[in-house]
C-alpha positions in Angstrom: 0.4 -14.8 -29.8 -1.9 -12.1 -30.4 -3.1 -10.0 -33.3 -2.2 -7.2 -31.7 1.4 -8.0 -30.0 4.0 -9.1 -32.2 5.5 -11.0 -29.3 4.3 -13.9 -26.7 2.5 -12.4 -24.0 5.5 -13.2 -22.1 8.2 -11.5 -23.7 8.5 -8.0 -23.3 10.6 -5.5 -25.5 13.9 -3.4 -23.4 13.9 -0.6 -22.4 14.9 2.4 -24.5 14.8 5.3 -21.8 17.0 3.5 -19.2 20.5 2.8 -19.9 22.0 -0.7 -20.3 24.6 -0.7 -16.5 25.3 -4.4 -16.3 25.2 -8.0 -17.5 25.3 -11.1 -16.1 24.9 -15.1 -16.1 23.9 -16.8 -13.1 25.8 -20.2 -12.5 24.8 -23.4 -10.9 26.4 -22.2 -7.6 24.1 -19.1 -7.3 21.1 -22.1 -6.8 19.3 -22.3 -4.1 17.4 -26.0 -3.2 14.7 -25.2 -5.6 17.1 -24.9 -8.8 16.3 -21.2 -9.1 18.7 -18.7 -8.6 19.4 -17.2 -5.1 16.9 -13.9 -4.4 19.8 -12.9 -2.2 21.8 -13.1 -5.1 19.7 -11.1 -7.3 19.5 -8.3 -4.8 23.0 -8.0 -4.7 23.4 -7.3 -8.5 20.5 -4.8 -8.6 22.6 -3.2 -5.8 25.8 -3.2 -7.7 23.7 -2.2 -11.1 22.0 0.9 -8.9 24.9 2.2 -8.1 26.7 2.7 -11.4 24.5 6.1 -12.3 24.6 7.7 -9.0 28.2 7.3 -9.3 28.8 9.5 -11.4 27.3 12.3 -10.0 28.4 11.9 -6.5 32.1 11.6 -7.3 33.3 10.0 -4.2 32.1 7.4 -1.5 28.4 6.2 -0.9 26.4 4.1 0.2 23.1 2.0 0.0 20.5 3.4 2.3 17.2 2.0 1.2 15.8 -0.4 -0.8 12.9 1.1 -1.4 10.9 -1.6 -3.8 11.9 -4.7 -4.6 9.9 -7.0 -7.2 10.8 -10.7 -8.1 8.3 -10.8 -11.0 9.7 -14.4 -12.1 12.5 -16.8 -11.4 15.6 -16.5 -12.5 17.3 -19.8 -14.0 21.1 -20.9 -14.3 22.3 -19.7 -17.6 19.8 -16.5 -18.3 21.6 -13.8 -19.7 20.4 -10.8 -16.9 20.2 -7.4 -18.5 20.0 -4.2 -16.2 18.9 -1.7 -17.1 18.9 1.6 -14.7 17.8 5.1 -14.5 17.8 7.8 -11.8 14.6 9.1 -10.3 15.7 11.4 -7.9 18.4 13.4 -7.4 18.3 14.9 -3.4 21.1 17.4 -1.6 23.0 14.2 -0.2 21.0 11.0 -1.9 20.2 9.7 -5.1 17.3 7.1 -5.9 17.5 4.6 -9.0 15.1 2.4 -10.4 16.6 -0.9 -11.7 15.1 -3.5 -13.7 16.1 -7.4 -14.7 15.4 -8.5 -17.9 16.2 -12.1 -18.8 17.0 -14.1 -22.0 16.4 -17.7 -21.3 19.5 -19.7 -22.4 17.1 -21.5 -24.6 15.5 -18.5 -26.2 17.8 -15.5 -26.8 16.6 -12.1 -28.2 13.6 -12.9 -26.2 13.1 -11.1 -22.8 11.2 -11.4 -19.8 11.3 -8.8 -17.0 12.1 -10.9 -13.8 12.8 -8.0 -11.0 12.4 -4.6 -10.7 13.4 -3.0 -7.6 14.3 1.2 -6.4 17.0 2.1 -4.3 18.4 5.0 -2.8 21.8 5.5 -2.3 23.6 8.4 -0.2 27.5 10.2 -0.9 29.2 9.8 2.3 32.8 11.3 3.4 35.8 9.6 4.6 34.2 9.4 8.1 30.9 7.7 6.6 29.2 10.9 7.6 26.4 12.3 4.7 27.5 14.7 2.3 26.1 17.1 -0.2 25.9 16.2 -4.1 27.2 18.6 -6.0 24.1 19.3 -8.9 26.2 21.3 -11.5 
């Protein structure tokens, strides 16, 4: 630990301009052959975190369109507690973009966090037909 951090170099504190969208434990069937957790699986929590925000602006249907980043920044283990937190970055006429990221608490070392992914996605309001439709802004 350093003088001038009052936490290991590895932990990092949350965030406090993004909001808390989902938590999460990983279980031993989410493993892959390594022991780690499935990137696949990872990637398909970030997608159900992103969408929560959009959601509630596009009242209605959408749809993932892009993943525009995505960052494993360190494994994830069976039994972290995942935090995401989200926030929305872009607001278009039919899409919205969000920028998601993991923290973990290692089951071993609660109330300290270490940011494992980070990812932005975009995500578009569709219509009963799947066709792309306009956000209303108000």
């Amino acid at each position: 630990m350093s003088a001038t951090s009052p936490l290991p170099p590895e932990t990092v504190a949350l965030p406090v301009d993004q909001e808390l969208v989902l938590k999460v434990i990983p279980m031993p069937a989410d493993c892959n052959a390594n022991g780690d957790i499935f990137g696949g699986w990872v990637m398909a929590q970030v997608d159900l975190a992103g969408a929560v925000l959009p959601a509630r602006y596009v009242n209605g249907r959408m749809a993932t369109v892009a993943v525009n980043q995505f960052i494993f920044k360190q494994p994830v283990k069976v039994g972290d507690i995942l935090s995401f937190f989200a926030q929305v970055t872009r607001i278009g006429n039919t899409s919205i973009t969000v920028r998601v990221e993991v923290f973990a608490e290692r089951f071993r070392a609660q109330g300290q966090y270490l940011k494992v992914t980070e990812a932005s996605l975009t995500y578009v309001a569709i219509d009963d037909q799947g066709r792309p439709r306009s956000i209303d802004k108000s």
